[in-house]
N, CA, C and O atoms as a GROMACS GRO file, in nm:
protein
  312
    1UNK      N    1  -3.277 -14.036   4.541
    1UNK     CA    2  -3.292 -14.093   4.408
    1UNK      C    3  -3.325 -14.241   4.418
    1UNK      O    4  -3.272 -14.319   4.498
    2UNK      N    5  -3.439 -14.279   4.309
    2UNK     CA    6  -3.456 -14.438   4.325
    2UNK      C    7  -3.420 -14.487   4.208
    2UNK      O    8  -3.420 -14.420   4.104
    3UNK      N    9  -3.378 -14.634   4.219
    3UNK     CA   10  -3.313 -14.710   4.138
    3UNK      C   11  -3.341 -14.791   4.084
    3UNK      O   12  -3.368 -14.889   4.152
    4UNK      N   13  -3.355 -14.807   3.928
    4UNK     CA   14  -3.399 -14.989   3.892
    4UNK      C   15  -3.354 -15.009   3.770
    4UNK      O   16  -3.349 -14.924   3.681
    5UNK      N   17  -3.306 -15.170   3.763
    5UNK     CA   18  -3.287 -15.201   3.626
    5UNK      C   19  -3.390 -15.240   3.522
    5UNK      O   20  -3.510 -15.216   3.537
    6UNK      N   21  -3.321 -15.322   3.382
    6UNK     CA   22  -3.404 -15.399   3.306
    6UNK      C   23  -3.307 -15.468   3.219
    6UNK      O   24  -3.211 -15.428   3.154
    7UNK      N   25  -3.357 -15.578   3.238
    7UNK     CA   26  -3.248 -15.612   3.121
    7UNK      C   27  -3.319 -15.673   2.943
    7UNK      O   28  -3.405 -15.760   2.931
    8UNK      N   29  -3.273 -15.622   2.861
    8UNK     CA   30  -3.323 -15.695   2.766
    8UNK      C   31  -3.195 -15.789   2.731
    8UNK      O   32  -3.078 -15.796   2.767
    9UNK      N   33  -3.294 -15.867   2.628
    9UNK     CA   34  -3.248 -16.053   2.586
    9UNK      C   35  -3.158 -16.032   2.477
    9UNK      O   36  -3.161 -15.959   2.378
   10UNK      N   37  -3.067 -16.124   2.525
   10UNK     CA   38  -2.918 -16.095   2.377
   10UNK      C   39  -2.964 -16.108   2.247
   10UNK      O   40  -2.899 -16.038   2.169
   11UNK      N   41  -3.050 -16.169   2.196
   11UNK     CA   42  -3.124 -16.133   2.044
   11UNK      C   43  -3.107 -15.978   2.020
   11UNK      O   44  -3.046 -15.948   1.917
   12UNK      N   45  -3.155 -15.868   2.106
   12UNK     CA   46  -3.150 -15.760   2.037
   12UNK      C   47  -3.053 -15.697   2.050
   12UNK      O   48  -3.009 -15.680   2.163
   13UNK      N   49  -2.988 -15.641   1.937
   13UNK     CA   50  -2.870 -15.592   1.863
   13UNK      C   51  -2.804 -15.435   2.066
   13UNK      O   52  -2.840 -15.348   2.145
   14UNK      N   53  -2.748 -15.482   2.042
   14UNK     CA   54  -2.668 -15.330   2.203
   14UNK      C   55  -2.696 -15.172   2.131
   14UNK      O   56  -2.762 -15.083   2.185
   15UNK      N   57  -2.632 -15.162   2.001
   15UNK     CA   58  -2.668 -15.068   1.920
   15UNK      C   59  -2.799 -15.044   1.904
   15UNK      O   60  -2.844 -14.931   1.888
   16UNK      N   61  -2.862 -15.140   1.909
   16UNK     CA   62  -3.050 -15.089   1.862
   16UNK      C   63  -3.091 -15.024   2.007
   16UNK      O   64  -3.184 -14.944   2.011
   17UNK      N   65  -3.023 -15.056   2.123
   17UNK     CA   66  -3.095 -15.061   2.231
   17UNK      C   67  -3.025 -14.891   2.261
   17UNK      O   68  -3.092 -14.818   2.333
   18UNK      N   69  -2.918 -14.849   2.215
   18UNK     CA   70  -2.843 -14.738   2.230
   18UNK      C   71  -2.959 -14.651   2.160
   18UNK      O   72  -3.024 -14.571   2.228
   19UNK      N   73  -2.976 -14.664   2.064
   19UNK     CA   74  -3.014 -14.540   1.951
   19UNK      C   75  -3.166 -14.542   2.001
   19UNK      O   76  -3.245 -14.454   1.967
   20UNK      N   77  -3.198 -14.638   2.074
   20UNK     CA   78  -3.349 -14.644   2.155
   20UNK      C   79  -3.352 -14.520   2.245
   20UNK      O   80  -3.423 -14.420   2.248
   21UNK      N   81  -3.229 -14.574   2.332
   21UNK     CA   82  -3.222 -14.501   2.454
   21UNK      C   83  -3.179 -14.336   2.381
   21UNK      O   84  -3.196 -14.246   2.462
   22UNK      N   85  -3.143 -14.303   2.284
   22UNK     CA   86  -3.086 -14.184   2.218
   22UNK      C   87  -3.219 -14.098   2.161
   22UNK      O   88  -3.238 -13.981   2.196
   23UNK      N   89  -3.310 -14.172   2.069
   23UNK     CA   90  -3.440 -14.136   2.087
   23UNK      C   91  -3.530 -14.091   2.183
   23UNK      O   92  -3.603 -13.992   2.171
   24UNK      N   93  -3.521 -14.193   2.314
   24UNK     CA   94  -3.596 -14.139   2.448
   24UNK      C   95  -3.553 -14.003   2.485
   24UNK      O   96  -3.641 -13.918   2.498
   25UNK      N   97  -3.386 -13.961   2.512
   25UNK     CA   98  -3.359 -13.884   2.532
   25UNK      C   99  -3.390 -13.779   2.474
   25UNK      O  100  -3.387 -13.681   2.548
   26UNK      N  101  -3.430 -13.755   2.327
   26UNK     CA  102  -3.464 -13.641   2.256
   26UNK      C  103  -3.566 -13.578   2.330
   26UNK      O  104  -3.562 -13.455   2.335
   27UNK      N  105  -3.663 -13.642   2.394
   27UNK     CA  106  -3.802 -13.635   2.456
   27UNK      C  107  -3.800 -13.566   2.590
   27UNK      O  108  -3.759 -13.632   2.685
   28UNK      N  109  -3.835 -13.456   2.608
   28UNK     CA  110  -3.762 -13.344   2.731
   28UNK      C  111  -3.874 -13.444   2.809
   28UNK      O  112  -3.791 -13.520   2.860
   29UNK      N  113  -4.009 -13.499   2.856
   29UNK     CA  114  -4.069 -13.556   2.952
   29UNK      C  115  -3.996 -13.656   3.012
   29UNK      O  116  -4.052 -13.702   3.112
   30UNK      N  117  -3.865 -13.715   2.980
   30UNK     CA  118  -3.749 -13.771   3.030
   30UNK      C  119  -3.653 -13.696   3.068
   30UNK      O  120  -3.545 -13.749   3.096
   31UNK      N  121  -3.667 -13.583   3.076
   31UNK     CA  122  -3.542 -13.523   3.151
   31UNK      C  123  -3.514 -13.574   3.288
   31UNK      O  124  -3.396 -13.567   3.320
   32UNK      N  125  -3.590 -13.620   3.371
   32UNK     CA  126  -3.562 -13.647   3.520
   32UNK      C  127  -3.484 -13.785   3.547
   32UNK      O  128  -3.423 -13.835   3.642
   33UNK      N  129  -3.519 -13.826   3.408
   33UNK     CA  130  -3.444 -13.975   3.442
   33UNK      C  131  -3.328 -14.024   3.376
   33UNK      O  132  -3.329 -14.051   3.256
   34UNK      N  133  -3.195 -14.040   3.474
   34UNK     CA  134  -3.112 -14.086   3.385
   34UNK      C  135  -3.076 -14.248   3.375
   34UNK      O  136  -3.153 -14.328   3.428
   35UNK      N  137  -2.948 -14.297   3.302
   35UNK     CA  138  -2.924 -14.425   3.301
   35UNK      C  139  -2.789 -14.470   3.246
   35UNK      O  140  -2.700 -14.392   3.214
   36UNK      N  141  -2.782 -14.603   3.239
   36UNK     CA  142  -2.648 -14.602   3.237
   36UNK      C  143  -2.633 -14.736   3.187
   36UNK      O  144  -2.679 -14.806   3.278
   37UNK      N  145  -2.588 -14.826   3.076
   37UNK     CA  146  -2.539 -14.939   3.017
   37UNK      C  147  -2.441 -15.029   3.102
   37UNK      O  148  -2.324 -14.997   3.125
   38UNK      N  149  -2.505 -15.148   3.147
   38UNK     CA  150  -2.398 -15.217   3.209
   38UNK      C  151  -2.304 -15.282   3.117
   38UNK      O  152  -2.334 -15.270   2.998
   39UNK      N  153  -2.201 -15.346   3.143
   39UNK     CA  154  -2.058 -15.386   3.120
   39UNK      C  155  -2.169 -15.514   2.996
   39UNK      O  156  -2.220 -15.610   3.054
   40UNK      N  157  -2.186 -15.506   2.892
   40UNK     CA  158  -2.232 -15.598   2.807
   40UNK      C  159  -2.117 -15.717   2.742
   40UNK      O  160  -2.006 -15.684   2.699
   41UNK      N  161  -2.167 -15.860   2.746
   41UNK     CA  162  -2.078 -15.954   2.704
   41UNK      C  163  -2.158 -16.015   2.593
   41UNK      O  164  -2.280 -15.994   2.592
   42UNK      N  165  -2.105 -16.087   2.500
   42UNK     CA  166  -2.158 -16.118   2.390
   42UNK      C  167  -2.282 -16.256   2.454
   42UNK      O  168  -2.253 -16.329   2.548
   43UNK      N  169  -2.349 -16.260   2.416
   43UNK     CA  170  -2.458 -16.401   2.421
   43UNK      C  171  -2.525 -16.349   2.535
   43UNK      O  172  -2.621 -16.420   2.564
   44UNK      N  173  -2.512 -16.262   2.600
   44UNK     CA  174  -2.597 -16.216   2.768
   44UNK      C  175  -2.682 -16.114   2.762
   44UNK      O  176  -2.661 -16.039   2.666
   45UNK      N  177  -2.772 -16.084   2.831
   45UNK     CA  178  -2.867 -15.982   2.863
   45UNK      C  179  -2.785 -15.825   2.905
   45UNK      O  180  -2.697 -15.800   2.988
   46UNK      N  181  -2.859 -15.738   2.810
   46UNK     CA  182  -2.810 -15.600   2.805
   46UNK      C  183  -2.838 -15.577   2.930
   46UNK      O  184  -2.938 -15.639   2.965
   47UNK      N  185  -2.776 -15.494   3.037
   47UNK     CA  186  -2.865 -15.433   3.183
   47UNK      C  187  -2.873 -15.334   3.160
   47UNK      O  188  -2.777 -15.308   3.087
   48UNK      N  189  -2.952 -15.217   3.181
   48UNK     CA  190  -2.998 -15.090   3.191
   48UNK      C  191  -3.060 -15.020   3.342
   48UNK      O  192  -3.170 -15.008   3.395
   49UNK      N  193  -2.923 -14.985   3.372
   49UNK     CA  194  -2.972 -14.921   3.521
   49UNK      C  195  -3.014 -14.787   3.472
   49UNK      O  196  -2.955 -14.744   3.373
   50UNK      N  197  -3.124 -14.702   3.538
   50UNK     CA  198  -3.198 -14.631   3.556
   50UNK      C  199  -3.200 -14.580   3.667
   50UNK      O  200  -3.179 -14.650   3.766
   51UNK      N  201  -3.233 -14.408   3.683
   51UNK     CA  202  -3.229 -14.339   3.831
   51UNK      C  203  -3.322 -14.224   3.783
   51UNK      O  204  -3.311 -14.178   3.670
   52UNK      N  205  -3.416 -14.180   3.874
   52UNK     CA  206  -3.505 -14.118   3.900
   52UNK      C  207  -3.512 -14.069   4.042
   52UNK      O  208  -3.452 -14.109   4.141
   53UNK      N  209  -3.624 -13.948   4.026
   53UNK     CA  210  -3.653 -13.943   4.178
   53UNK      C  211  -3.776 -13.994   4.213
   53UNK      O  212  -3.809 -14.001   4.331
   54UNK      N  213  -3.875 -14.045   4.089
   54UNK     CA  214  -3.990 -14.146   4.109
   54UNK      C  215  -3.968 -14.258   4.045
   54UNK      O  216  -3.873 -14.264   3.968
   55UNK      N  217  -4.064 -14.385   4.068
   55UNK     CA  218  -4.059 -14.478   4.019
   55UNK      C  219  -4.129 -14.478   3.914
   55UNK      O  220  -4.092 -14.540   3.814
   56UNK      N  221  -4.277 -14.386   3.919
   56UNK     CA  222  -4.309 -14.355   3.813
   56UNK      C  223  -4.275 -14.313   3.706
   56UNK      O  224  -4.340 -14.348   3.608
   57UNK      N  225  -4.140 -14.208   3.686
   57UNK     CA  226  -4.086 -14.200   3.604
   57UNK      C  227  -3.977 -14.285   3.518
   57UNK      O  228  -3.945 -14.285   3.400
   58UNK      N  229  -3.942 -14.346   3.618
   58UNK     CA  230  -3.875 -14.462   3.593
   58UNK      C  231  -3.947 -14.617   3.486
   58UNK      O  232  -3.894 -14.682   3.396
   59UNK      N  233  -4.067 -14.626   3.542
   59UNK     CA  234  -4.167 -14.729   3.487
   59UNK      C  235  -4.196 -14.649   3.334
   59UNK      O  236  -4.237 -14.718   3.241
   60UNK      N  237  -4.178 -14.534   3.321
   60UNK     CA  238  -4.222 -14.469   3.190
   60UNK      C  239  -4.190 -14.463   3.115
   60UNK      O  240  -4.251 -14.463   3.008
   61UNK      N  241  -4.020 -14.450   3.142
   61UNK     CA  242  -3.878 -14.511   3.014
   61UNK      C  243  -3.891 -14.616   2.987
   61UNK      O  244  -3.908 -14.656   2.871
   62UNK      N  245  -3.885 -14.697   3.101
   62UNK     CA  246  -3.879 -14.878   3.053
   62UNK      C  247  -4.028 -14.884   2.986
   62UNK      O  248  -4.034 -14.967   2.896
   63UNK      N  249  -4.123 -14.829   3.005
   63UNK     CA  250  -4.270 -14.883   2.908
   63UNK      C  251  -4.202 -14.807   2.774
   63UNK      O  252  -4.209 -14.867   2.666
   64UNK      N  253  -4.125 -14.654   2.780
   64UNK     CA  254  -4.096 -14.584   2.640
   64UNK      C  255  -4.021 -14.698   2.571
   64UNK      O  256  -4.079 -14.771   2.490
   65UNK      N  257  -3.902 -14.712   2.599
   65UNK     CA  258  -3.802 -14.781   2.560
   65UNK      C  259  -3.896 -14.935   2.481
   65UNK      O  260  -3.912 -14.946   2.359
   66UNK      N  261  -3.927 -15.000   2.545
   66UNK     CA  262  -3.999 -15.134   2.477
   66UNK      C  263  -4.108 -15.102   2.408
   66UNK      O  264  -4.168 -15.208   2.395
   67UNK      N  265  -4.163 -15.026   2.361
   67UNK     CA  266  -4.202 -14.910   2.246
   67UNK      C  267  -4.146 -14.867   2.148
   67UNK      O  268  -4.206 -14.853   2.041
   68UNK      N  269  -4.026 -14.840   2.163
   68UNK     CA  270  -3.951 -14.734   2.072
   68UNK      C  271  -3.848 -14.907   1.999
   68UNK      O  272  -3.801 -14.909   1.886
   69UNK      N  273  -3.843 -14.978   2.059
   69UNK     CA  274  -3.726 -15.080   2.036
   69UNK      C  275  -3.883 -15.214   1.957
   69UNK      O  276  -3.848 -15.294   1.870
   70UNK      N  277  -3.992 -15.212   1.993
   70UNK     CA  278  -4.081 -15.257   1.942
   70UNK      C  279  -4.150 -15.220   1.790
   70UNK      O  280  -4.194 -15.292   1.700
   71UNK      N  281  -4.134 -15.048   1.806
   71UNK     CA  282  -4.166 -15.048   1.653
   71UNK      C  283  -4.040 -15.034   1.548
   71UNK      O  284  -4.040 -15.021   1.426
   72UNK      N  285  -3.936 -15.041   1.640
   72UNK     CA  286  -3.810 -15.084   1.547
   72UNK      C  287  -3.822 -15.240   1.494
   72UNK      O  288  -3.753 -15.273   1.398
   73UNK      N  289  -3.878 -15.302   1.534
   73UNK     CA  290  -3.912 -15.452   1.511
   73UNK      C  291  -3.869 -15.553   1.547
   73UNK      O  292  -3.872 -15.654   1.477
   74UNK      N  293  -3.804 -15.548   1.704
   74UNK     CA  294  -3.739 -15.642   1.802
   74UNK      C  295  -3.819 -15.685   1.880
   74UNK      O  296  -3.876 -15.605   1.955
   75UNK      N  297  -3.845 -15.809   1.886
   75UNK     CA  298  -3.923 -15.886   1.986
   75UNK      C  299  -3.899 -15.870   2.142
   75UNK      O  300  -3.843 -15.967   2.193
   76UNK      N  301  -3.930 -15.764   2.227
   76UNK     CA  302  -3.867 -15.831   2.384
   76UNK      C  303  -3.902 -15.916   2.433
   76UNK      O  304  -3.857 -15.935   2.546
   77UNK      N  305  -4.007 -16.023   2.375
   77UNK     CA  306  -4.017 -16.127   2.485
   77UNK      C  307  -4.081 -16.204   2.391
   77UNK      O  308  -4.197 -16.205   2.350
   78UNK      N  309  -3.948 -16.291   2.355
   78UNK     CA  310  -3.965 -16.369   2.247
   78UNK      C  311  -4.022 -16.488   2.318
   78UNK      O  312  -4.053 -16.589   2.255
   0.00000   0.00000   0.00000
């Protein structure tokens, strides 16, 4: 299994980034990849570890995810 994070920027809400990641999941072309919320503190960057058995699949959540959290109307890179 390969491994990678991402972190998004404390502007966007932990909850928005949940119901992101809750959306992706609906989407069976993500079944291979799971993930996991790091220990979040107020004013700091969300981490989002990720595991796959490609990277490609991996690169596909994190492009889904800043998509799905983009047309919610959160800036990632303010």
């Amino acid at each position: 299994m390969l491994k990678d994070d991402m972190a998004i920027h404390a502007g966007i809400p932990e909850k928005a980034v949940k119901a992101a990641l809750l959306k992706i999941r609906e989407n069976e072309t993500y079944a291979g990849v799971t993930w996991d919320l790091g220990k979040t503190r107020s004013g700091r960057p969300i981490k989002i570890y990720f595991e796959a058995e490609t990277m490609t699949e991996i690169h596909a959540v994190k492009k889904q995810l800043e998509q799905v959290l983009d047309e919610a109307g959160f800036d990632l890179y303010p």
